[in-house]
C-alpha positions as CSV (number, residue, x, y, z in Angstrom):
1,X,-55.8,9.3,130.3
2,X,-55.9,13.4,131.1
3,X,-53.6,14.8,133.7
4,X,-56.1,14.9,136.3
5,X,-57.4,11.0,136.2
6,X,-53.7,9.9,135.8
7,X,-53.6,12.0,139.3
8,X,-56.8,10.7,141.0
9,X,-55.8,7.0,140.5
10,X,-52.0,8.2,141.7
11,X,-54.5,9.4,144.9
12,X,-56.4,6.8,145.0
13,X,-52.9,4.1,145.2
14,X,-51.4,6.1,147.5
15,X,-54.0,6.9,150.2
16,X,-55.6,3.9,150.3
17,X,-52.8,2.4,152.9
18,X,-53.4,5.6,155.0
19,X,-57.4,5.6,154.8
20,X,-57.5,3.7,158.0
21,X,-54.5,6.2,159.8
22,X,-56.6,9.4,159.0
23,X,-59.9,8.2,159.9
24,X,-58.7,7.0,163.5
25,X,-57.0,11.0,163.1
26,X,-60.3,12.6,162.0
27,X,-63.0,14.4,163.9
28,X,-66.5,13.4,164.2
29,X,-68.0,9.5,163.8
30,X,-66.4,6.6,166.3
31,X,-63.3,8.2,166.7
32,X,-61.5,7.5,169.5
33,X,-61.1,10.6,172.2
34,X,-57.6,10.3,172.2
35,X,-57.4,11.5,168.6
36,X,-59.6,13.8,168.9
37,X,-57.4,17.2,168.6
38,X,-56.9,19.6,171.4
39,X,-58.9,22.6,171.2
40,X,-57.2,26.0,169.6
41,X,-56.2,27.9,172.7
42,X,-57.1,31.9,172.4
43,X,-53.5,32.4,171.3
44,X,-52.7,29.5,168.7
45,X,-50.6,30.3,166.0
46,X,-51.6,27.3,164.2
47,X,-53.5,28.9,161.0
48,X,-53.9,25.7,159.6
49,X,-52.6,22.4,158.9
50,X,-53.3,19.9,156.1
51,X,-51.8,16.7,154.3
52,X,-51.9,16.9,150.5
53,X,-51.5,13.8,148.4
54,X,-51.7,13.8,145.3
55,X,-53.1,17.3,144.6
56,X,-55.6,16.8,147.0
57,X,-56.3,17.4,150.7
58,X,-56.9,14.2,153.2
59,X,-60.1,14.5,154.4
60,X,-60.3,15.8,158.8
61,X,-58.8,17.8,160.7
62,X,-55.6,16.9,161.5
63,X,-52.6,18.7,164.1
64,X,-49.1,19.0,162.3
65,X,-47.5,15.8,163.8
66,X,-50.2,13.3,162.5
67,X,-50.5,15.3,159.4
68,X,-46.7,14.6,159.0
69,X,-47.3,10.8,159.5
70,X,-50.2,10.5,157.4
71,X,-47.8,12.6,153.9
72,X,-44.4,10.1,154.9
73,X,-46.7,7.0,154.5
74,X,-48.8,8.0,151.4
75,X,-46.3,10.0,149.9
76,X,-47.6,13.1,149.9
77,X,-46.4,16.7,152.3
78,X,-47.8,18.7,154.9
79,X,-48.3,22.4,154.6
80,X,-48.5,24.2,158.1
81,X,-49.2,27.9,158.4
82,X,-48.7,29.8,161.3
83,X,-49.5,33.4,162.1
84,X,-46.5,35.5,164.7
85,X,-45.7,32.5,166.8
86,X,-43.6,32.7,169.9
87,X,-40.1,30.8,170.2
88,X,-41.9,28.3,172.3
89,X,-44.6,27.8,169.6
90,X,-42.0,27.4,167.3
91,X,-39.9,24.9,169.5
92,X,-42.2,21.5,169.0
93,X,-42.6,22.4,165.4
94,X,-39.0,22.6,164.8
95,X,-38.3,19.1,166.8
96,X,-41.4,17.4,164.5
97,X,-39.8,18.7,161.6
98,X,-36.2,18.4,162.0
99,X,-35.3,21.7,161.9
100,X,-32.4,23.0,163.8
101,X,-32.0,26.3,166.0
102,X,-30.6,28.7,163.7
103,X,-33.7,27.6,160.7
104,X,-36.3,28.0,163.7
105,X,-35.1,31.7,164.2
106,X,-36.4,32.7,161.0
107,X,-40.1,31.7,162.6
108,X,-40.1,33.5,165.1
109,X,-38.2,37.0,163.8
110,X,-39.9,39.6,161.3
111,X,-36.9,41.4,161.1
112,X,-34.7,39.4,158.5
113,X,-34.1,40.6,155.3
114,X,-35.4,39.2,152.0
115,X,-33.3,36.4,151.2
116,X,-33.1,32.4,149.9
117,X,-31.0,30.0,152.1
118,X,-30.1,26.5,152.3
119,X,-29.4,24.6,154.9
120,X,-29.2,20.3,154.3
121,X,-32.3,19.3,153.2
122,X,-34.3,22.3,154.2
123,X,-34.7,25.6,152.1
124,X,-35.7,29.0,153.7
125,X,-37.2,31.7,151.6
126,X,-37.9,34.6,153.8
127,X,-39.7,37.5,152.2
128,X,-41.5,41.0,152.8
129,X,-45.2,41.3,153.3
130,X,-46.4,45.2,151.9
131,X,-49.6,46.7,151.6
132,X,-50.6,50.2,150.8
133,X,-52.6,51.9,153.5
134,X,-55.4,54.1,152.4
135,X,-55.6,57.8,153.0
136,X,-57.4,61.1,152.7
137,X,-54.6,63.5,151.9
138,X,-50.6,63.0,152.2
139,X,-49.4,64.5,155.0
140,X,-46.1,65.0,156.8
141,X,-47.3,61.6,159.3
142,X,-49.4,59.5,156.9
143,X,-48.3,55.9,156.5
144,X,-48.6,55.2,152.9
145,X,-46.8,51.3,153.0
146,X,-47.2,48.7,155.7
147,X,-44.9,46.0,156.1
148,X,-44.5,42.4,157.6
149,X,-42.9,39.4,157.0
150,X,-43.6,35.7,155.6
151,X,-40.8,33.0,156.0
152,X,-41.4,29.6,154.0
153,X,-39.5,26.3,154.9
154,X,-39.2,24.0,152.3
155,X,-38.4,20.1,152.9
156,X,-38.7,16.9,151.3
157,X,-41.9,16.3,153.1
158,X,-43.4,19.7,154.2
159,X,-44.0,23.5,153.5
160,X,-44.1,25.8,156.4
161,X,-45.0,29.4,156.1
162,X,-44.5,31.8,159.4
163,X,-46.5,35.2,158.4
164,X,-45.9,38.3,160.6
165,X,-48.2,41.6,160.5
166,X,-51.5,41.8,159.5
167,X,-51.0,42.1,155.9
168,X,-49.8,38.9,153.9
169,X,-52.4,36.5,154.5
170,X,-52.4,33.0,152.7
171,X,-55.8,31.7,152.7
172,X,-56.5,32.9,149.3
173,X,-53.4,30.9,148.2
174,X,-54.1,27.7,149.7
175,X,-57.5,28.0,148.4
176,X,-56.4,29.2,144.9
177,X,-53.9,25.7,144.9
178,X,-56.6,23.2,146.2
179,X,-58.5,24.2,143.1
180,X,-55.7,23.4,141.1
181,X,-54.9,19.4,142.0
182,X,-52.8,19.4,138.9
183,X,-50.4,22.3,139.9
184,X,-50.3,21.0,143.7
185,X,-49.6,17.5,143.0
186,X,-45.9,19.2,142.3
187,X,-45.1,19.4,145.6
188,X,-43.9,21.5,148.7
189,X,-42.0,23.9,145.8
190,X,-45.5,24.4,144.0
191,X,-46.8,26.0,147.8
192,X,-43.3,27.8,148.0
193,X,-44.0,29.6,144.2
194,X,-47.7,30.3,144.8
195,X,-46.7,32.2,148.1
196,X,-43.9,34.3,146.3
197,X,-46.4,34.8,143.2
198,X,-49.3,36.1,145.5
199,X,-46.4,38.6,147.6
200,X,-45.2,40.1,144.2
201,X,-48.3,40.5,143.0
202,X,-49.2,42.5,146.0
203,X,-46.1,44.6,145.6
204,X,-46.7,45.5,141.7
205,X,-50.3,47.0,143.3
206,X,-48.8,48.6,145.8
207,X,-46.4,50.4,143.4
208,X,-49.2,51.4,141.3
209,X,-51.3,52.7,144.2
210,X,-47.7,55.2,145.3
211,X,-48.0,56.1,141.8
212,X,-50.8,58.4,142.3
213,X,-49.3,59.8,145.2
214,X,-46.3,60.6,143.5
215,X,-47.9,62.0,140.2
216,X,-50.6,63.9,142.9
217,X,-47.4,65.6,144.7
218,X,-45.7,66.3,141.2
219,X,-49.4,68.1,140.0
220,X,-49.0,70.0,143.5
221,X,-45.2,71.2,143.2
222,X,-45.9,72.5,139.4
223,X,-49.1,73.8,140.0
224,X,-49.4,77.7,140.0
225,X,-50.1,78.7,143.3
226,X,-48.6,75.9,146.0
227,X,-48.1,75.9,149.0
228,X,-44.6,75.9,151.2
229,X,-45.0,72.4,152.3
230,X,-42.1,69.7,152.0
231,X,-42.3,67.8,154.9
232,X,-45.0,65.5,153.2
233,X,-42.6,65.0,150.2
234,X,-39.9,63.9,153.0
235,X,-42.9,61.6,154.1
236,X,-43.5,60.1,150.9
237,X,-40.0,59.2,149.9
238,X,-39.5,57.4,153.2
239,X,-42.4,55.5,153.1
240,X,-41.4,54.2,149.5
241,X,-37.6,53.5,150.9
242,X,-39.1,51.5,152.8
243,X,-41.3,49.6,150.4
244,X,-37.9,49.4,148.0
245,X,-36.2,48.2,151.2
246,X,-39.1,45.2,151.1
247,X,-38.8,44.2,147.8
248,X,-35.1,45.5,146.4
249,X,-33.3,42.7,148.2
250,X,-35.1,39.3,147.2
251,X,-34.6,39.8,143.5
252,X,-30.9,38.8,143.3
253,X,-31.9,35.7,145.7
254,X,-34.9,34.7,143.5
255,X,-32.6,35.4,140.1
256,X,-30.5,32.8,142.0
257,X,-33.1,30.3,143.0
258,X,-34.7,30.2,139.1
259,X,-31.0,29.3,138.2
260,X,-30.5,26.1,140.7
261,X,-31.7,23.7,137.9
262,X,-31.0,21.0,140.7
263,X,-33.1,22.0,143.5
264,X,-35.9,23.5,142.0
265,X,-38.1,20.3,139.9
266,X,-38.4,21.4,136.1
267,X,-42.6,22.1,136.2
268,X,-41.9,24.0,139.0
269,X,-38.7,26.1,138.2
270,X,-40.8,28.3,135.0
271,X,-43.3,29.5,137.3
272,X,-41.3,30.7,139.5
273,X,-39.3,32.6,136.1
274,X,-42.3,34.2,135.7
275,X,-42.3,35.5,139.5
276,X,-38.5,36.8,139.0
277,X,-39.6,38.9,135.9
278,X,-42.4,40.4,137.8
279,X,-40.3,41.0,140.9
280,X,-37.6,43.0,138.3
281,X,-40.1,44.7,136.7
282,X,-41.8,46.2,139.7
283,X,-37.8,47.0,141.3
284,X,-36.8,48.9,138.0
285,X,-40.5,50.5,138.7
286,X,-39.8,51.2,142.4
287,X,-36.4,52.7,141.3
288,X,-37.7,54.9,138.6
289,X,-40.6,56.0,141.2
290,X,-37.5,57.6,143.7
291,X,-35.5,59.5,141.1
292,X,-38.2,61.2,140.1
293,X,-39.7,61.8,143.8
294,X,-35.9,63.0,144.4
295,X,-36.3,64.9,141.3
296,X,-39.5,66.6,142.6
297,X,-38.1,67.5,146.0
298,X,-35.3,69.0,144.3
299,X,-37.4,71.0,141.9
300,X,-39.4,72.0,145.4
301,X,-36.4,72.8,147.1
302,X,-35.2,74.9,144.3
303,X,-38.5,77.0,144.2
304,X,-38.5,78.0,148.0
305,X,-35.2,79.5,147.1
306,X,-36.1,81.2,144.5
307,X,-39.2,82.8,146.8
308,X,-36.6,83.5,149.4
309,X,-34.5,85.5,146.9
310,X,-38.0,87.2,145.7
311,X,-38.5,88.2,148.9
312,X,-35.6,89.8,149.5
313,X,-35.2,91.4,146.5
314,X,-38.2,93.1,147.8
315,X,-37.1,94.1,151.2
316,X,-33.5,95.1,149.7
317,X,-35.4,97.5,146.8
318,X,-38.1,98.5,149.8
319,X,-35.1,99.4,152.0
320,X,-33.2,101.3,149.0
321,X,-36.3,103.9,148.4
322,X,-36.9,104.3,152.3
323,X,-33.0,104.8,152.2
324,X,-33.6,108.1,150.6
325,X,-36.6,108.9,152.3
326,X,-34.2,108.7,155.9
327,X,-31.1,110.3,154.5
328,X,-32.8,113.3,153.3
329,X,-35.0,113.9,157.3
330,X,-32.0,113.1,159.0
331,X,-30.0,116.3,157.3
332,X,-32.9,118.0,158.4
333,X,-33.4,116.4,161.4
334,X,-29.4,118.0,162.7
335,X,-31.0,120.9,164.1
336,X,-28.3,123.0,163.0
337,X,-29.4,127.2,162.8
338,X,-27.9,128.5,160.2
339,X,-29.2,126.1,157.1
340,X,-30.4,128.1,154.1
341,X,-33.2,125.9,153.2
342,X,-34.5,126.2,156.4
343,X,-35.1,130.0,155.3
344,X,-36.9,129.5,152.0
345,X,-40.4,130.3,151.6
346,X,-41.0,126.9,149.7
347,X,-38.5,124.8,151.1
348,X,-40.6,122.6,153.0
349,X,-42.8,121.8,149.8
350,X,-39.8,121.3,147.8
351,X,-38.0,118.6,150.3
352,X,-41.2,116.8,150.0
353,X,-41.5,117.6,145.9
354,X,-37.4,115.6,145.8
355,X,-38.3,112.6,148.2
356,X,-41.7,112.0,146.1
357,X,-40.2,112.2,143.1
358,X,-37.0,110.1,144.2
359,X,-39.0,107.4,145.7
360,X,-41.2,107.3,142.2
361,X,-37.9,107.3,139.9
362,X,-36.8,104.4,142.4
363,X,-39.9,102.3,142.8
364,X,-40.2,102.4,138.2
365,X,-36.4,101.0,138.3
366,X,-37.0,98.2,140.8
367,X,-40.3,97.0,139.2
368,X,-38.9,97.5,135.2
369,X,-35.7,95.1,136.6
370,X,-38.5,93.0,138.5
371,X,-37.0,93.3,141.7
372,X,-40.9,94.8,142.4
């Protein structure tokens, strides 16, 4: 029997004791109104919710707390997305979970860094959300990496992901999994490794897209005539220390997690080996990417001061042949009466012969010593 019928009769076994729960649960038919769910207010951060058993999604639309009831009697878990919700979104969740306080402040703040916690039963991977934000031109203001957050809570029973920002988004995931019965059928760890799989991903195109922008400032630096711009540089390295701030810190956590032979289940714990080697590969990438940036605002940094020291080389050679110039009219310039140039038919051609001829021999010694 192929993996797939061994799972539909699996299905078929264990949701047949719960047929009768979720149709009472369902919309649509005889249902009764009291099972009818509430309608989404404006605000709800409920994405979606579903019961998986199986590998394969119980049939209606269900809230989380009868979603939870119908996975604990067929043996299956509930995944339960939610989008920025407030602490007192959070609060009922938490309760119909069993999660205590300090798990439910992960929910409800995007400011915690990239990291893999355990606490009892429940595991809590919280990780970085980036997308690269198209532009025109690089400037010295242009965002070049948007960032958010997306905190997964792994039990026995459930998966919850909490996703904050507008970037991140897991329908593609959940849809990509409930075409795979096979891979979902592993569990609430099989949701946890396609969510970290589809973030990384996002990050290895995201380093590829900086990647023009960094070769495009390079080109601009080494080019022959540039212009006396750094402030965009500045911009550019910042926005990828922050996208190396997004993704740097996980990949000691998820090294860790790969290793935990005892938490992770065996079909599960390869997949998520392939995630770690992508993660390290795009860190080592990231890395690489702000040496040579560094390296590149360096070389800029170094060429404005070699144009300052052009420029006054110029002024200082400038200043030396005008020196002359204004030594020479200031003797005349004394006014004294008795000066016997002053009496010389020729004199006044002559002064003007020295400076010319002074000011030549100067200018061909500044320009053979390139100072001009």
């Amino acid at each position: 029997m192929t993996p797939d019928l061994r799972a539909g009769a699996v299905r078929d076994r264990l949701t047949a004791p719960v047929r009768r729960l979720v149709a009472e649960m369902v919309i649509g038919g005889e249902a009764r109104p009291s099972a009818l769910p509430s309608p989404r207010r404006p605000l709800d951060p409920v994405v979606d919710c579903a019961a998986y058993v199986g590998g394969k999604r119980l049939p209606g639309q269900l809230d989380y707390r009868r979603a939870l009831t119908a996975a604990r009697a067929s043996g299956g878990f509930v995944w339960l997305g939610l989008h920025e919700p407030r602490a007192s979104d959070f609060a009922p969740v938490a309760r119909a979970f069993g999660l205590d306080d300090l798990i439910a402040e992960h929910a409800v703040n995007a400011d915690h860094r990239p990291a893999v916690e355990r606490y009892d039963k429940t595991t809590v991977i919280v990780l970085r959300t980036t997308r690269y934000v198209e532009h025109q031109e690089l400037t010295e203001t242009s965002e070049v990496v948007e960032t958010g957050a997306v905190t997964v809570f792994i039990g026995p029973r459930f998966v919850i992901t909490v996703r904050h920002g507008p970037s991140g988004a897991l329908g593609p995931v959940r849809a990509n999994l409930e075409a795979q019965p096979a891979l979902l059928a592993l569990g609430p760890w099989a949701v946890a490794q396609a969510v970290c799989n589809q973030l990384v991903d996002s990050y290895v195109q995201v380093a590829a897209a900086m990647q023009a922008d960094i070769d495009t400032v390079e080109e601009q630096v080494f080019a022959r005539y540039t212009h006396d711009r750094i402030a965009h540089i500045y911009q550019l390295k910042r926005e990828l220390m922050e996208f190396k701030r997004a993704i740097a810190p996980l990949q000691h956590p998820l090294a860790a997690l790969v290793e935990d032979r005892k938490l992770l289940p065996k079909e599960v714990g390869r997949y998520f080996g392939d995630v770690n080697g992508t993660l390290a590969r795009t860190v080592e990438r990231v890395t690489a990417y702000d040496d040579l940036l560094a390296s590149v605002l360096q070389a800029r940094l170094a060429q404005v001061t070699v144009s300052q020291n052009n420029d006054m080389r110029k002024i200082a050679a400038w200043a030396a042949i005008f020196a002359v110039e204004t030594f020479i009219a200031g003797i005349y310039g004394m006014n004294f009466e008795h000066m016997p140039e002053l009496q010389m038919r020729y004199g006044y051609a002559g002064v003007w012969l020295v400076m010319v001829v002074v000011a030549i021999v100067l200018y061909r010694g500044f320009r053979r010593n390139k100072w001009l």
